[in-house]
C-alpha positions in Angstrom: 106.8 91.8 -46.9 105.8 89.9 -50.0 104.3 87.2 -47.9 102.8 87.5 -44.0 105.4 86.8 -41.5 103.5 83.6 -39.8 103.0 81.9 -43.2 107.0 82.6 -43.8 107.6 80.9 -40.4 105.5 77.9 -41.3 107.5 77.5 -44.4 111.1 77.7 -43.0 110.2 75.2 -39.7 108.0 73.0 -41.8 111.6 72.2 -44.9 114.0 70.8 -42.9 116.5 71.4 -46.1 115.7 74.9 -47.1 115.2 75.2 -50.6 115.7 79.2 -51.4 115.9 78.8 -54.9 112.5 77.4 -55.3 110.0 78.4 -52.5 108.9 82.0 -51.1 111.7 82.3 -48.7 114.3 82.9 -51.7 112.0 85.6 -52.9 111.4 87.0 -49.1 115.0 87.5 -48.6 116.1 88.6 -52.4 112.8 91.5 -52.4 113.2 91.9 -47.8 114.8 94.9 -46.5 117.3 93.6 -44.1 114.9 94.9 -41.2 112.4 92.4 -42.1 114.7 90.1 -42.8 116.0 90.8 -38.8 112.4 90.4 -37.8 112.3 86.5 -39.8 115.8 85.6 -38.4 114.5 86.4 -34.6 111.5 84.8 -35.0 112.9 81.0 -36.0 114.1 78.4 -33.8 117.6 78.3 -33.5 118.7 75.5 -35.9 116.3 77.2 -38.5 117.7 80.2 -38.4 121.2 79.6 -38.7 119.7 77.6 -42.1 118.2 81.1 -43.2 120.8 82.9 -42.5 123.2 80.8 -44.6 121.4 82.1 -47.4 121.3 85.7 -47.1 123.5 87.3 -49.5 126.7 88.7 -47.7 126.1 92.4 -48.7 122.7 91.8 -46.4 124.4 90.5 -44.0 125.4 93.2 -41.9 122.7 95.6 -42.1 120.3 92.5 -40.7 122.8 91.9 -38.1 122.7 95.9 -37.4 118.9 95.4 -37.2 118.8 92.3 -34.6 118.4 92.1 -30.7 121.2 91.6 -29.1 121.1 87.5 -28.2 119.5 86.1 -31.2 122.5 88.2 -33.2 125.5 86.2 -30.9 123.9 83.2 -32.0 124.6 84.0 -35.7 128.0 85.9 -35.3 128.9 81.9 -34.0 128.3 80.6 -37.1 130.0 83.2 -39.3 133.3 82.1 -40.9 136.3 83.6 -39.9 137.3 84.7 -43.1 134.5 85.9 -44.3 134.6 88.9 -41.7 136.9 90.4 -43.9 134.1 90.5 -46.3 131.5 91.9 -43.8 133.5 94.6 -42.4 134.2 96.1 -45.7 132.7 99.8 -45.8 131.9 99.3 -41.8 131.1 102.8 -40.0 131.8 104.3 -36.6 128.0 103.8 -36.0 127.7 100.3 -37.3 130.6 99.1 -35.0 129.3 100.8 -32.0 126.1 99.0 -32.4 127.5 95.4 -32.9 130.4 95.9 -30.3 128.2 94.3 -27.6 128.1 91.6 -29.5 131.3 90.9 -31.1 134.6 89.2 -29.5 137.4 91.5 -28.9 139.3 90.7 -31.5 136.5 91.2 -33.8 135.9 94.6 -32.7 139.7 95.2 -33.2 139.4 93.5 -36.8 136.5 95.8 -37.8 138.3 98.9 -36.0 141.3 98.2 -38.6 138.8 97.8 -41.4 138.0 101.4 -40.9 139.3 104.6 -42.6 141.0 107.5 -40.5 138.1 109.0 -39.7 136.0 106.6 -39.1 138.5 105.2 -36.3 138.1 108.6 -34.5 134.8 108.6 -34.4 134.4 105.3 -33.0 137.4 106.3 -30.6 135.6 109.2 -29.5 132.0 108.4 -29.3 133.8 105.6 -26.8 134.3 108.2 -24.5 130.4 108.3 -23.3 128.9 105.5 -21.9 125.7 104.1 -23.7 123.1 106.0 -22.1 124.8 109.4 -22.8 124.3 110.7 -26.2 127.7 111.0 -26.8 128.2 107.3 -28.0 125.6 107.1 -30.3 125.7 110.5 -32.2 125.5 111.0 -36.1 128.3 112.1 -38.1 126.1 112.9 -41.5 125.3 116.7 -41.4 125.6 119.7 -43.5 128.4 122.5 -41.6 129.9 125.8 -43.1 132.3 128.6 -41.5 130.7 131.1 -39.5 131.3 133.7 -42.3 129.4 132.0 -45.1 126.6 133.3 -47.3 123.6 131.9 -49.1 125.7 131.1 -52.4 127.7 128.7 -50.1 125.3 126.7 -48.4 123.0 126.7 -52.4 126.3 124.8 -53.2 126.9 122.8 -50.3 122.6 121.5 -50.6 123.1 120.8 -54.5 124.7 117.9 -53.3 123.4 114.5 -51.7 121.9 115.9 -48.5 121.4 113.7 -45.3 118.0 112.3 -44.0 116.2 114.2 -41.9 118.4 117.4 -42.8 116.6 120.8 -42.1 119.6 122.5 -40.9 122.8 124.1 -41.8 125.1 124.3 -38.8 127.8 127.2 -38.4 130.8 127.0 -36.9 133.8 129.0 -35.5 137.3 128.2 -36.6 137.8 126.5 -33.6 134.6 124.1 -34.3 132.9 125.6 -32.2 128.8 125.4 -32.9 127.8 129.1 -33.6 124.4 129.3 -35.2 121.5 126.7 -37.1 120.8 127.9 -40.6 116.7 127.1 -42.1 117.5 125.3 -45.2 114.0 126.5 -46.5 115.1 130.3 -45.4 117.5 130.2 -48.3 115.5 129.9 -51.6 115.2 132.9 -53.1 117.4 134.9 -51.1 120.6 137.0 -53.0 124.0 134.8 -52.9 125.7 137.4 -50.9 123.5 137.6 -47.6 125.5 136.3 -44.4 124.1 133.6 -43.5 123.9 134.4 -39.3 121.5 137.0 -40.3 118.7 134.6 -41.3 120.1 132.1 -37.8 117.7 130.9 -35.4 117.5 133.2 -32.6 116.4 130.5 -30.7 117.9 126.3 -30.8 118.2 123.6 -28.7 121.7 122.3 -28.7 122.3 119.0 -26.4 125.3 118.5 -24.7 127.0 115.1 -25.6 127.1 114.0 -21.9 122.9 114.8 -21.7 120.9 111.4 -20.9 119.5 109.3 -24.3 116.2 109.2 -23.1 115.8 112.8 -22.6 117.8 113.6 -25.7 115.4 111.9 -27.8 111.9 113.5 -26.1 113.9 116.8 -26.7 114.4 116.1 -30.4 110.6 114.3 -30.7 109.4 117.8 -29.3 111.7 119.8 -30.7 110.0 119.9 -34.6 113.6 119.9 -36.0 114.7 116.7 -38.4 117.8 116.9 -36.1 119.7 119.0 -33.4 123.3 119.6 -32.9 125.5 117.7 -30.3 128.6 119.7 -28.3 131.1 118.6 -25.9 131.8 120.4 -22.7 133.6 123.5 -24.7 131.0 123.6 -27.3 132.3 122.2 -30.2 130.6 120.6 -32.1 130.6 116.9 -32.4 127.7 115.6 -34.9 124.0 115.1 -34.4 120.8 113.5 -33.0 118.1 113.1 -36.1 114.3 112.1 -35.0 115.1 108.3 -36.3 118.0 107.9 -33.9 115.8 109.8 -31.4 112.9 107.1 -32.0 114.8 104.1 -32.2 116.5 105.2 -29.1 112.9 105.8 -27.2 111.7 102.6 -28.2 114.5 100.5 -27.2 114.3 102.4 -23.7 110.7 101.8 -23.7 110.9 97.6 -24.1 113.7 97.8 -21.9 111.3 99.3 -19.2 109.0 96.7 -20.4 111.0 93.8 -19.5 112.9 95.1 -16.8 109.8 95.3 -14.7 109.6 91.7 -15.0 113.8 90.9 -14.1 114.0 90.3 -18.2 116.6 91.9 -20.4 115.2 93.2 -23.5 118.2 91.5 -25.7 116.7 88.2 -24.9 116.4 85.8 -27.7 112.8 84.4 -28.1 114.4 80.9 -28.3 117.6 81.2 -26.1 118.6 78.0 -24.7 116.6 77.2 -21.7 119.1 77.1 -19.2 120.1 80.7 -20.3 116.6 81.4 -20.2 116.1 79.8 -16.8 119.1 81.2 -15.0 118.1 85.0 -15.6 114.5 84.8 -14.4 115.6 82.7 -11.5 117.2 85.9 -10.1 113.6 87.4 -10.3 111.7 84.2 -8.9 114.0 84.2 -5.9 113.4 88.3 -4.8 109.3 87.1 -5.3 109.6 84.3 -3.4 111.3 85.7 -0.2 108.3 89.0 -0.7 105.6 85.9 -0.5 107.2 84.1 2.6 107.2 87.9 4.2 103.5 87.8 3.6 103.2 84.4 4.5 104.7 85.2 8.3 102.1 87.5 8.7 99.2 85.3 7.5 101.2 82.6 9.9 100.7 85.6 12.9 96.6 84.5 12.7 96.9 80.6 12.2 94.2 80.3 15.0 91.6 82.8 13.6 92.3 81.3 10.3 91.3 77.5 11.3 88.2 78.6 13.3 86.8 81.1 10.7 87.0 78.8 7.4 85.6 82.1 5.6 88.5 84.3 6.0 90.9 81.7 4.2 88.1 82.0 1.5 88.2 85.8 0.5 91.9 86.0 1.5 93.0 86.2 -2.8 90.2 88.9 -2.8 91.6 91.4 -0.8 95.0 90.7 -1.9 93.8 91.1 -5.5 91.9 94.4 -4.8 95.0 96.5 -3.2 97.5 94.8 -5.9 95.0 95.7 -8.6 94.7 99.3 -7.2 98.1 100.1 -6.4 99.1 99.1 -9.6 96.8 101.4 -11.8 99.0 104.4 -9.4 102.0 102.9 -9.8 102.1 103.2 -13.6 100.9 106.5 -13.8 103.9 107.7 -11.2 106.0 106.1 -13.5 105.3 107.4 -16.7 104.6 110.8 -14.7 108.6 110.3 -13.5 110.2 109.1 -16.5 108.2 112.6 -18.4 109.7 114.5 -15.9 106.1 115.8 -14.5 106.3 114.5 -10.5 108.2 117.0 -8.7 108.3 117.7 -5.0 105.9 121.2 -6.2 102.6 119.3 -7.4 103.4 116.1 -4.9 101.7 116.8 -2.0 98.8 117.6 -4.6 99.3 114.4 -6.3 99.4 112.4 -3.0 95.8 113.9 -1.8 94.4 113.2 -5.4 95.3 109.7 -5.4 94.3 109.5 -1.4 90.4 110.4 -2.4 90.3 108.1 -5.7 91.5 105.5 -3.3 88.6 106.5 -1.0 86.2 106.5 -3.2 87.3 103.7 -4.9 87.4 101.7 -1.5 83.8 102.9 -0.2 82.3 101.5 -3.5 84.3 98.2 -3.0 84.3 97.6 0.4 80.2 98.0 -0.3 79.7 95.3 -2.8 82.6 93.0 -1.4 80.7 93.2 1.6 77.7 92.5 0.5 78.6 90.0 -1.4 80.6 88.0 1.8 77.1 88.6 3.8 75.2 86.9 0.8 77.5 84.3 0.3 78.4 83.2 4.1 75.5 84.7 5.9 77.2 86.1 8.3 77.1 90.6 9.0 80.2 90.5 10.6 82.1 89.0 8.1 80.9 91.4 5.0 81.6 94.4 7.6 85.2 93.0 8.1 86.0 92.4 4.6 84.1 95.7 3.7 86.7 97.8 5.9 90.0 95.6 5.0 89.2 96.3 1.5 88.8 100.4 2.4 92.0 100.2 3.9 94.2 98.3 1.5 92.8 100.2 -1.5 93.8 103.6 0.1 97.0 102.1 1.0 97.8 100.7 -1.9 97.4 104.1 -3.7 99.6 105.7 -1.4 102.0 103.0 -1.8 101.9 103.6 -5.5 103.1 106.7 -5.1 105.7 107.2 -2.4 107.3 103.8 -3.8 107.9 104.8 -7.1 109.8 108.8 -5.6 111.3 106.3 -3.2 113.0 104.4 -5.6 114.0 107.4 -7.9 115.9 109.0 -4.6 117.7 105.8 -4.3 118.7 105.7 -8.1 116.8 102.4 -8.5 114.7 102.3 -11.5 110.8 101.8 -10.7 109.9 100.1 -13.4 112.3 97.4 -11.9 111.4 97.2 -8.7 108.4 99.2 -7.9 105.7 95.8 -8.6 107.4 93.8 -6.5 107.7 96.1 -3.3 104.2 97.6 -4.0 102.5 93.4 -4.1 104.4 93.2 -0.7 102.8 96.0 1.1 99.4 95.6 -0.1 99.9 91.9 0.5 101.1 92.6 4.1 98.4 95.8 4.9 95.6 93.7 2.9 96.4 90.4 5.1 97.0 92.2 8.4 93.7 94.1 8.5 91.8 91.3 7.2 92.9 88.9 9.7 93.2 91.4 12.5 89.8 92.6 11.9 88.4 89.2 11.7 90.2 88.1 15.0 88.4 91.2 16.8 85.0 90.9 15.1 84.7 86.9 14.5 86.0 85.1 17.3 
């Protein structure tokens, strides 16, 4: 950027009239690539942005709204002109319009879709087909192909032209477009013009199936140390590609959506949506939290009489709480990353579970000591750093065997972890943490 992002906030929120022919912003946006530009728009108030985005040439219009979250993009499709989508639309892909569709009113979509040129509209129709988390919908159509029976002084003519990013490949096909072999571009220089071009194939390729998963399409490319790999349908013919920038932008959205799904958020959410909007879809979230603390609070209601004649276990209540939320936690993330990589299977479970068993031993029988200790300092009282001592032991191992069978659990069900899993695993150390606690101090204290 030609000038830090924070100072380029200050300057829009501080004019209430933008000036863009006179201050940094007109340079920002003239010098921007429409990514950064995306990044600007998203990080304004609403009110400010629309202001910005009234000054953005129309030929950068699109791209930026090609590069913006979902929410804070509505808010500026509201204030675009209807006749200036005429404008926009003009030289509009299959790609491009799959990515805004979300967005867009239906009769938007349809005016882009007419926009379109033969082929385009076929693409667009097809990659419609596949849902958005098959690899299907969001495949590439840019790639270099030649008949099965060419040789090197066809593919030296097809490369002398504008090759696509992230091209490594030549891809063969049958006459029925059916995906044969993957050609080495760097296998062809200095070979004669009349070698076949299946004798210098891959023996070996990856080739992903157009109904395969997104997420595991794009580790598979990441891994795969290919630019790009081919995309079939169910009888093999070919359909386009996956390169590694699809691949990573489609990693990284899956990873933020993980990110704020584990907190009820959607990861299209506008930094300054209204706050109603705002309010109404965390309120969801607050709710399923609220009726997991009033589940623990029964329990803590179960010892209401220990509770008012032992002042002390009110006291270091949070800490055993905290301890088992803090430790099931730490498991819990690793199960999920270990689930989402594909590493937990029911082979090296059982293993897993007795690994995280003893760390949650150990961890417990360092804790419950110093806890303990602690409680006898503070209160003066044996009993009370021995009860505290083995409620900690307990929820700590419980926690890390919560962190792992709630997690699998989940994944059976078809429920993602990462949405759930925090929630349920508070509740039960919450529940086992309270419960020994206060049925240890009932036995030992009163």
């Amino acid at each position: 950027m030609s000038e830090p992002l924070p100072d380029l906030i200050e300057e829009v929120i501080s004019h209430s009239e933008l000036n863009i022919d006179t201050d940094d912003t007109a340079l920002f946006i003239a010098q921007a690539n429409e990514d950064e530009v995306a990044l600007l728009l998203e990080s304004l108030p609403i009110d400010e942005r629309i202001i910005l985005w009234q000054a953005i040439p129309v030929h950068k219009q699109l791209n930026t709204l090609l590069q913006m979250r979902g929410d804070p993009r509505e808010v500026l499709i509201k204030e675009v002109n209807p006749e200036q989508w005429d404008k926009l639309f003009v030289g509009i892909d299959s790609e491009d319009l799959l990515e805004l569709a979300d967005s867009l009113p239906p009769e938007l979509v349809e005016r882009a879709y007419t926009a379109m040129d033969r082929q385009q509209k076929h693409y667009f129709t097809r990659a419609n087909e596949y849902p958005e988390d098959q690899i299907g919908h969001w495949i590439s159509h840019d790639f270099l192909v030649l008949p099965i029976n060419a040789r090197v002084r066809d593919a030296m003519r097809l490369i002398r032209r504008e090759v696509p990013r992230h091209t490594d490949m030549i891809f063969l096909i049958n006459r029925s477009g059916h995906f044969s072999e993957a050609v080495p571009i760097a296998k062809l220089y200095g070979l004669p013009e009349h070698i076949p071009l299946v004798d210098i194939a891959l023996d070996d390729f990856l080739v992903i199936s157009a109904n395969a998963e997104c997420e595991q399409v794009a580790k598979d490319v990441q891994l795969s140390g290919f630019g790009s790999l081919p995309v079939v349908d169910e009888n093999q013919k070919l359909l386009g590609r996956i390169d590694v920038t699809t691949a990573s932008e489609l990693l990284l959205e899956y990873n933020e959506r993980q990110i704020m799904s584990s907190v009820g958020m959607d990861e299209n959410e506008d930094l300054f949506s209204p706050v109603r909007k705002s309010a109404k879809g965390r309120a969801i979230w607050l709710g399923i939290n609220l009726l997991t603390a009033f589940l623990a609070s029964a329990f803590i209601g179960m010892f209401e009489a220990t509770l008012q004649q032992v002042v002390a276990l009110a006291v270091l209540m949070p800490v055993v709480a905290s301890m088992g939320g803090i430790a099931g936690s730490q498991t819990l993330t690793l199960m999920i990353r270990g689930l989402a990589l594909k590493q937990v299977n029911p082979a090296n479970f059982k293993i897993l579970l007795i690994k995280e068993f003893k760390v949650g031993s150990l961890n417990g029988v360092i804790w419950a000591i110093v806890i303990g200790l602690v409680a006898v300092a503070w209160f003066q009282d044996p009993w009370l750093g021995v009860v505290i001592g083995i409620a900690i032991l307990l929820n700590i191992i419980a926690a890390a065997c919560a962190g792992i069978f709630v997690p699998v659990i989940l994944d059976k069900l078809k429920i993602d972890p990462a949405l759930s899993g925090s929630v349920i695993l508070t509740t039960v150390t919450d529940i086992v943490g309270f419960v020994a606690f206060l049925g240890l101090g009932t036995l030992f204290l009163i």
